[in-house]
C-alpha positions in Angstrom: 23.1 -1.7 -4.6 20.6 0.4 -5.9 17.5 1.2 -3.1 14.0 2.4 -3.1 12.4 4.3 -0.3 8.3 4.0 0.3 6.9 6.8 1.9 3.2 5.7 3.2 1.4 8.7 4.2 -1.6 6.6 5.5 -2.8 6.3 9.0 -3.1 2.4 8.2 -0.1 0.9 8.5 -0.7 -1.9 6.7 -3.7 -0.5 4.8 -5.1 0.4 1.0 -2.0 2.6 0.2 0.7 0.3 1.8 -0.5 -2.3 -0.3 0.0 -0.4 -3.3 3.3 0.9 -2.1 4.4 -2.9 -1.5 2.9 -3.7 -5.5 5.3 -1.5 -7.2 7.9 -2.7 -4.3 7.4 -6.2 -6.2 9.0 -5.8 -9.8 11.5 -3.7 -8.0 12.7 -6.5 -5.4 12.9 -9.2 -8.6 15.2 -6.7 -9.8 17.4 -7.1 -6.6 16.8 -3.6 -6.0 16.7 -3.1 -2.2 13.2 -1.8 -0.7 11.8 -0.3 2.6 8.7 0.9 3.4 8.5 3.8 5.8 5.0 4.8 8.0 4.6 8.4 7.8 0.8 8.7 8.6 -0.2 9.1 11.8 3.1 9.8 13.5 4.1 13.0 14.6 5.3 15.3 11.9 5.4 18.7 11.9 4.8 21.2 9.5 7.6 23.7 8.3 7.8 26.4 10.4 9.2 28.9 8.7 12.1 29.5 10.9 14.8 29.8 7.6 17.3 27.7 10.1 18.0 25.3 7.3 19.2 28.1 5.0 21.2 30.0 7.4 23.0 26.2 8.4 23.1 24.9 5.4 23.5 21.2 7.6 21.2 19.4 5.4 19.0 19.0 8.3 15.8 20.8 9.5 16.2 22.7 13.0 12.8 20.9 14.6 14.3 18.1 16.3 11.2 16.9 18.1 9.8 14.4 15.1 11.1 11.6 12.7 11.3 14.2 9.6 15.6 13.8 9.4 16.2 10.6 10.5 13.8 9.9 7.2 15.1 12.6 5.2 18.6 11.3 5.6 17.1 7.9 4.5 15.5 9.9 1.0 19.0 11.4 0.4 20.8 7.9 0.6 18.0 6.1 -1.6 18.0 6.1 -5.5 14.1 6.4 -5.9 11.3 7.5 -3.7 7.9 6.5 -3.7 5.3 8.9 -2.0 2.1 7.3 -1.2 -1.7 8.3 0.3 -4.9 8.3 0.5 -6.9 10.9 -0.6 -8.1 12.9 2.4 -10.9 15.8 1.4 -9.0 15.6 -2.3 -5.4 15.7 -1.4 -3.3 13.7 0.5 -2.7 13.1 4.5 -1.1 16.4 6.5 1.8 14.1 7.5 2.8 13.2 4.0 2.2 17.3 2.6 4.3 18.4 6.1 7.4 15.6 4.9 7.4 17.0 1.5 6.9 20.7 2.5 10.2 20.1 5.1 12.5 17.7 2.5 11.7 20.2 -0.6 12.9 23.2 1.3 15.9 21.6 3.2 16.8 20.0 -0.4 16.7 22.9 -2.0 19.0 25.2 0.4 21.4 22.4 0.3 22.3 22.1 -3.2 19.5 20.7 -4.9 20.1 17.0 -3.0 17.2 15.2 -4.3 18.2 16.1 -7.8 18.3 13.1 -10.7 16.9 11.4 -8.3 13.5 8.7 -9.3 10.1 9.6 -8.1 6.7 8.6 -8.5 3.6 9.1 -6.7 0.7 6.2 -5.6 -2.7 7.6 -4.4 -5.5 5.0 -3.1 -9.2 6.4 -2.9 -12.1 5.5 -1.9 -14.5 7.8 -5.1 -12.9 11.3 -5.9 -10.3 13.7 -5.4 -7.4 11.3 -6.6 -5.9 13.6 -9.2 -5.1 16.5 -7.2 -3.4 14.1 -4.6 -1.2 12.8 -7.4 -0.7 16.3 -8.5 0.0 17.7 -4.8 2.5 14.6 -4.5 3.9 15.0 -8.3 4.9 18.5 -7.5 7.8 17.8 -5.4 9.1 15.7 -8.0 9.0 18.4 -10.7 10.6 21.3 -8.6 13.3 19.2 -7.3 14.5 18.0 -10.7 13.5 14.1 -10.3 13.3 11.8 -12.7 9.3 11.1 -12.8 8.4 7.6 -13.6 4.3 6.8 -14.8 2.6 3.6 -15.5 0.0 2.4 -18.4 -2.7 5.1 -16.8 -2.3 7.4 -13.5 -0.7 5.9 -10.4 -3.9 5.4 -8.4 -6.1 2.3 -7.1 -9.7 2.6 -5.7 -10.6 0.9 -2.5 -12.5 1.2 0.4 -13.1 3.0 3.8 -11.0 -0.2 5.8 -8.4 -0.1 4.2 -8.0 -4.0 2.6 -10.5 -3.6 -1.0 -7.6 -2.5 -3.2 -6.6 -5.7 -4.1 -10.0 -5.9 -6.2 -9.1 -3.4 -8.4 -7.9 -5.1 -11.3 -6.1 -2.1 -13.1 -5.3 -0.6 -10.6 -2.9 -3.6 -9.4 -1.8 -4.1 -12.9 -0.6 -0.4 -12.6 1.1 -0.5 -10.1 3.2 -3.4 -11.5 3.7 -1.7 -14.1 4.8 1.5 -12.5 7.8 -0.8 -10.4 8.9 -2.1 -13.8 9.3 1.3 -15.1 11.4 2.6 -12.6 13.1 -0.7 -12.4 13.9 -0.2 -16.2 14.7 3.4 -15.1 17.2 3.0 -12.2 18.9 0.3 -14.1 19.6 2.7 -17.0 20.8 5.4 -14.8 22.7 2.8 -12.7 25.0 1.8 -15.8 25.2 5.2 -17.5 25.1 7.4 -14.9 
C-alpha cells in the first residue's frame, strides 16, 4: 500500500494549512492511498546543531534525542510521498517546519541519499505576501534530495486569514489543491507499477 505523509508546520492544528494539507489528502485517499497528517508546529523541534554525529554514525538517526524529529523522520523514510506544509511567517515558513527539513535533509543525505525518488510537494497558506519564498524555502529540500516534485494548475498556495478557518473561501486555491493530490496520485500510481 502506497502512503502519504502531511507534514503541517502550523501552530494550528486544525488551522488554514491543515486544511490544505487534508484537500490534497482527498484525491489521494479515493485513490486508496493511505494518509496521515503529522503536527509539526508548535511542538518542540530543534534546530541542527551541527554536531556531524549523524555522519560519523551513519544510523539513519540524528543524535538529539530530546524531540519528535526521528520518530517522524523514520515515518518520512517509510512513506512514498511527503507533503510539507505552512504558513507563511515574516515570508517563509514556521522554524519548526525549516528545523525538520534542515535535520531530515542532512541525516538523508549522509545515509545514502534515503529520501531519493521519493514524491514531494509543498502547500503554503497566507494571509497577503511572502508566499513564494515559503514555497521555494520548502521546494528546496525536494530538489537537493532528488524527489520527484509534483505542481498543480498554478503554485501550491491558498490565501486565508489571521484565525486560521478563511481558506475554504478561496476558490482556486481549493481547486489547486485538488488538483495537486490528483497529480501525485497519477504520479505514485506510475511509479508504483513501473518502479
Amino acid at each position: 500500500m502506497m502512503k502519504v505523509i502531511g507534514i503541517n508546520g502550523s501552530p494550528r492544528k486544525d488551522g488554514n494549512t491543515a486544511k490544505l494539507i487534508n484537500m490534497v489528502f482527498e484525491p489521494l485517499k479515493a485513490e486508496g492511498i493511505e494518509c496521515e497528517l503529522i503536527q509539526v508546529g508548535g511542538t518542540l523541534i530543534r534546530g541542527c546543531l551541527s554536531c556531524y554525529q549523524c555522519v560519523k554514525l551513519k544510523n539513519k538517526r540524528c543524535s538529539t534525542k530530546n524531540d519528535s524529529f526521528n520518530e517522524i523522520f523514520e515515518k518520512i523514510i517509510e512513506a512514498d510521498a511527503l507533503i510539507l506544509g505552512s504558513p507563511v511567517y515574516f515570508a517563509d515558513i514556521t522554524p519548526e517546519l525549516k528545523a525538520l527539513i534542515d535535520r531530515a535533509g542532512f541525516v538523508a543525505r549522509v545515509n545514502g541519499h534515503m529520501l531519493r525518488h521519493k514524491v514531494g510537494a509543498g502547500v503554503v497558506s497566507l494571509r497577503r505576501g511572502g508566499a513564494i519564498h515559503a514555497f521555494d524555502s520548502i521546494n528546496h529540500l525536494f530538489q537537493i534530495s532528488s524527489m520527484f516534485t509534483v505542481g498543480s494548475t498554478y503554485w501550491n498556495v491558498a490565501f486565508g486569514g489571521r484565525t486560521g478557518n478563511e481558506v475554504e473561501g478561496d476558490v482556486e486555491g481549493v481547486e489547486n489543491m485538488r488538483d495537486l493530490g490528483s497529480s501525485m496520485a497519477f504520479l505514485l500510481k506510475k511509479l508504483h507499477c513501473c518502479g
